[in-house]
N, C-alpha and C positions, 0 to 999 in steps of 0.2 A: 603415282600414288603408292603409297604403302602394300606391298602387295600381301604382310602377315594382316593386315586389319581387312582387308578385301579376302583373304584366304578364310577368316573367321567369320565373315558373313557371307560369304557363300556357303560356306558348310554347311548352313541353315537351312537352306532348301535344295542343295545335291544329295544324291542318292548315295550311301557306299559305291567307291570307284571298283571297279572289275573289266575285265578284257575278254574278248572270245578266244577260245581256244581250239574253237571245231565251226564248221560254217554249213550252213544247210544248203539243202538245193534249192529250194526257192531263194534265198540271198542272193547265193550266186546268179541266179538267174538275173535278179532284180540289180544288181551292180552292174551286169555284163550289159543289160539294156541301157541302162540310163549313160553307162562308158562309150557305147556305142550312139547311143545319140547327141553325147558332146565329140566325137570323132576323137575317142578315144580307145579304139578297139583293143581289147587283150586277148591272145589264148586262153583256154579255161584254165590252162597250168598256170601262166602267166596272171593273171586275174586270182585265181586264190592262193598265189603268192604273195601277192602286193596286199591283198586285203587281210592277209594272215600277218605279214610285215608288219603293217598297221598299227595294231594289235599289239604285238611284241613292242613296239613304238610306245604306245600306248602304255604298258607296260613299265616299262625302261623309263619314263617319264614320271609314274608315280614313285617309281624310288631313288631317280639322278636327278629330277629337275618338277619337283610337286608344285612348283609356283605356277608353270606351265598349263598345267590343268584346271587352272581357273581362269588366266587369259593369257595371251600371245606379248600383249604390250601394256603399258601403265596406262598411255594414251589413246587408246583402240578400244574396242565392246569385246566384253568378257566374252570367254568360247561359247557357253547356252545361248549365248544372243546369235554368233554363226553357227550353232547347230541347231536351233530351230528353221532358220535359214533353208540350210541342209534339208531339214525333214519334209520341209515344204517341198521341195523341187522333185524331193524321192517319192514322195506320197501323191504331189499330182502328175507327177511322171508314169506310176505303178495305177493307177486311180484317176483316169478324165476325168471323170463324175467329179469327181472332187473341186471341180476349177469352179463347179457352178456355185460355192461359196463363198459371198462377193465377204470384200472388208466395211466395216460401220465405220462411220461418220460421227463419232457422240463428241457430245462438250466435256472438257476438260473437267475435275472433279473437286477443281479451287479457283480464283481469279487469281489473276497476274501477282496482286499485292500481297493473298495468304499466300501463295506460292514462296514470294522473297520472303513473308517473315518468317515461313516454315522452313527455310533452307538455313537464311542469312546469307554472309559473304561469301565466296567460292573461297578456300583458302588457299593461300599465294603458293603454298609449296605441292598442292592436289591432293594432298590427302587428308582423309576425315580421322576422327578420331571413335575410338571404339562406344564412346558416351553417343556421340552424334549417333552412329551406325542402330546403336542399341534404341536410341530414341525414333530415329525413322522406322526401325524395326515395326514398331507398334501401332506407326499410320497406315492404314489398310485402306488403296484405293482403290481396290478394283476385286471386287467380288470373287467372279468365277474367269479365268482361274484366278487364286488371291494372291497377289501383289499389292505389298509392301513399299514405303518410299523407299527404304535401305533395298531394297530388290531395285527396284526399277533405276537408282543412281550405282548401284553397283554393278549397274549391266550394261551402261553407258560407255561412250567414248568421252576422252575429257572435255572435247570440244561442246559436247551436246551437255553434260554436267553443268558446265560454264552455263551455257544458254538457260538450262534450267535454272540453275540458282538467280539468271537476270529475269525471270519471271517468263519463260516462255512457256504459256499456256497450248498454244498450237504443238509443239512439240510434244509437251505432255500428253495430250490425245491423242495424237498419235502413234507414238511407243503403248500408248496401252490398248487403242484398237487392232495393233499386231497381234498384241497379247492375246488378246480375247480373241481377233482371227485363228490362231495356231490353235487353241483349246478347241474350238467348233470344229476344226480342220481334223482335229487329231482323235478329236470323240469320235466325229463321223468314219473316220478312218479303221477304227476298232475291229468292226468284225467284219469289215474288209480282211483287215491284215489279217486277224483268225482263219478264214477262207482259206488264205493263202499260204498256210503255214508261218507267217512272218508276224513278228512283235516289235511293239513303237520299241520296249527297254534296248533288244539287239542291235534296230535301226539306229540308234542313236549311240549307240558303241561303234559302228561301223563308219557313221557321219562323225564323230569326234574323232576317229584314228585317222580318219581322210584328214581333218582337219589340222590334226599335231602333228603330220608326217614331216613337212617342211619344216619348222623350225626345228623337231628331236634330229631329222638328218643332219642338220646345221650344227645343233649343239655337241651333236656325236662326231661331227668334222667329215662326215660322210658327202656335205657340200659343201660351199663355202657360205659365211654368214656374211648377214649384210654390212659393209664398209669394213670388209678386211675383221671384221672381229670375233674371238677366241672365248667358245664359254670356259667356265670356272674349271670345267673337265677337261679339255684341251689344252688349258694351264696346266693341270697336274700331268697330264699326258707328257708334254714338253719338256714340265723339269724333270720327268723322271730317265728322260733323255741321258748318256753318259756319255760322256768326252773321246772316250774307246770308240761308240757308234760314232761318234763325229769324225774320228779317226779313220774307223774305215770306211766311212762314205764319202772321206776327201781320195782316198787310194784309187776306191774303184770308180771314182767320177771327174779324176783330174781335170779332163780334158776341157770340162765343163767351166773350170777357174782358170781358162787362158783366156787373157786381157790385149789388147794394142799397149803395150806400156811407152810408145813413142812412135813419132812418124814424120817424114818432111811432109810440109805443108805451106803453102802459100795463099795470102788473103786481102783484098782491098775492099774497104766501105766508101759508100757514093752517097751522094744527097740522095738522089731520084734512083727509083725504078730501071727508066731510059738508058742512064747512066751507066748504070749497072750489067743492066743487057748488052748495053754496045761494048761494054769490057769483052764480058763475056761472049760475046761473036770473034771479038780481036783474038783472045785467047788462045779461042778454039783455031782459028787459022793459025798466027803467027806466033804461038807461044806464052809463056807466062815473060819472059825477059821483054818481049816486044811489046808486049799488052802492056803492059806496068809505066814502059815509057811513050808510048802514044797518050797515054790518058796521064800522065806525068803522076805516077802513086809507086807506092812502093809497097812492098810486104811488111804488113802491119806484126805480122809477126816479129819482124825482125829489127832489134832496137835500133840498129846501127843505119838500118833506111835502104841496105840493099835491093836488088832484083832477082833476087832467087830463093830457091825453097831452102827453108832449113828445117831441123829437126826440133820437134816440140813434144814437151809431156802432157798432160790433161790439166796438169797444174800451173800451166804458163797464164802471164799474169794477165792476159790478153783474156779470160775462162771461157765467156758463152762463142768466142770464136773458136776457142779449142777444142769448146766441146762442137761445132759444126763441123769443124773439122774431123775429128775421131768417127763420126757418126755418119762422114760422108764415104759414097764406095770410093776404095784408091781406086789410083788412076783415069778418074773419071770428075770433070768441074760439076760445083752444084751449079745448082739455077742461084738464079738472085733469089736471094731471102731476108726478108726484114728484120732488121737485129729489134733488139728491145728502144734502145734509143733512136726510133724511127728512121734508120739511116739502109742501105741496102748492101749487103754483104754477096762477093763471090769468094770461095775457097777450093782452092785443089789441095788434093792430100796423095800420098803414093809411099813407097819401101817400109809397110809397118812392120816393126817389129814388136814380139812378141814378147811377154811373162805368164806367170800362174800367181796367181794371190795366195801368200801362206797361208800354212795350215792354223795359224793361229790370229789370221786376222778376222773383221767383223763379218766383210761379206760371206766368208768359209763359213762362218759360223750360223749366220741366218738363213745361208742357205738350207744348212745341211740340216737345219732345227726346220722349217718349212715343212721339207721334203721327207722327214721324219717323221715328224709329228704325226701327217699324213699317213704314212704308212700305218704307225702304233694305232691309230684313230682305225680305219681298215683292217685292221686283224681284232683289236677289240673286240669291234661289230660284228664280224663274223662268228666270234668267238660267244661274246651274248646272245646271238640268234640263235647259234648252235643247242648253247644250253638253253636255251626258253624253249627251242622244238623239245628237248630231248624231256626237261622236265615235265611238262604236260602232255607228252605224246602227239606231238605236233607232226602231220607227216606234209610232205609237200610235192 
């Protein structure tokens, strides 16, 4: 989904964004328990480090990655949908009492068919247009608290969108009996949390930083994101990479780009499994010369149909045996292994000889961007955290 037309109707009902900068004792208190009851214990140093991290996170998010604060994915439930989530588990966690208020059961607030003609089609690409958005704006289903169509599709996952637009009424009631659950939850919660020094506004700064940690670490490179992928700052991180660093990160890690650039090796493929093993028994007793001629085969490697090992590169034409070969320990036979063309492969490999990949070939160079990258990413970090303690007086 378009995430500047979901950015502009969220706006409509979030609060100005803000971060904590200082943490109370009862927070602490109340994080340290609820950590401790997921078996998640921390020190108290430890513990309002991570929660003040958070924060800084939280931070760092509204000014490198603002998309992020309205939701995690295009396909997923905006953040308010998990961090109501959130507030539930914190409030009846801090608050028994609180469990004794059951969720309602009410009818939906349309039938199946005003439903479709209030939505129409899902659109094929997922996203609404700001007309649509402004027009559900103005449908008000649900009183207290007041939600809106544009609220309740904009706090969906795509999947549950979809089902909406096909007229699902059961759904519908239930995303808004949560709603209405969280409201009673949270009224009732009120001068609890007074009691206790604590407020829903902080609770929910604290439950959204828990909740952005994971992907700002990712987008900061500080983990790694899902399927290998590089946000748009870890892009600029990389190019700003220089040829020099790559230069001296091939010097002081040579050792790192020494390769097998060749090796004798010897290999015969068999119909069966069976076949294959009784090579490899012969083998291993009477040799590679004697094996090859009891089972009448010869080294596939070897054009000319000999019985003996020869020397080969990674790029011999024979490839997925070459590569079993490079990949197997010298001096020592594989087991049988099933090649791709169903057939059963034994290889001995022995006298590798070595190279280093220049400095200017690809692997040198993605290595060394990698391993970089990383680093730059980790000093960054550091170096943001530093300045967010320092400018707020963040002590830790």
């Amino acid at each position: 989904m378009n995430y500047l037309v979901l950015l502009l109707a969220g706006c409509l009902s979030l609060p100005c964004w803000a971060t904590l900068t200082q943490l109370t004792k009862p927070e602490l208190a109340l994080m340290q328990s609820l950590y401790t009851q997921q078996d998640r214990s921390l020190s108290s140093a430890d513990l309002k480090k991570h929660l003040l991290e958070n924060q800084f996170l939280l931070a760092t998010a509204q000014q490198l990655n603002p998309e992020l604060m309205i939701r995690q994915s295009s396909v997923g439930f905006d953040n308010d949908y998990h961090i109501r989530r959130l507030i539930v588990t914190l409030l009846t966690h801090q608050f028994p009492e609180l469990k004794s208020i059951k969720k309602e059961k009410s009818a939906a607030p349309f039938s199946a068919q005003a439903l479709c003609e209030l939505l129409g089609d899902y659109p094929a690409t997922g996203s609404y247009q700001a007309r649509q958005l402004e027009q559900w704006q103005q449908v008000l289903i649900l009183d207290t608290p007041k939600v809106t169509m544009a609220d309740l599709l904009t706090s969906q996952s795509m999947q549950n969108r979809f089902r909406l637009h096909q007229g699902d009424i059961g759904l519908l009631a239930h995303q808004l009996d949560e709603w209405r659950y969280y409201a009673k939850l949270t009224n009732k919660a009120m001068p609890l949390l007074a009691k206790h020094g604590l407020t829903l506004s902080r609770l929910k700064l604290l439950a959204k930083g828990e909740l952005l940690r994971p992907p700002m670490l990712a987008f900061l490179g500080i983990k790694a994101q899902l399927h290998g992928e590089r946000s748009a700052y870890l892009e600029q991180l990389r190019a700003s990479i220089t040829q020099t660093e790559i230069h001296r990160y091939y010097k002081q890690h040579r050792k790192d780009f020494r390769y097998k650039s060749q090796l004798e090796a010897v290999a015969a493929t068999f119909e069966s499994q069976a076949q294959a093993q009784q090579f490899h028994r012969l083998m291993s007793k009477k040799g590679i010369a004697q094996a090859l001629k009891e089972t009448q085969k010869h080294n596939e490697f070897d054009s000319a149909g000999r019985s003996s090992a020869i020397f080969i590169t990674r790029k011999h034409q024979n490839r997925w045996l070459a590569q079993l070969a490079f990949s197997n320990q010298p001096g020592k036979l594989s087991p049988p292994v099933r090649t791709p063309s169903g057939r059963w492969a034994v290889v001995y490999s022995q006298n590798p000889e070595y190279a280093y990949h220049a400095e200017d070939s690809e692997t040198v160079r993605y290595r060394a961007l990698e391993t970089l990258t990383k680093q730059h990413a980790q000093a960054a970090y550091q170096q943001r955290f530093r300045h967010w303690q320092t400018q707020h007086g963040v002590t830790l």
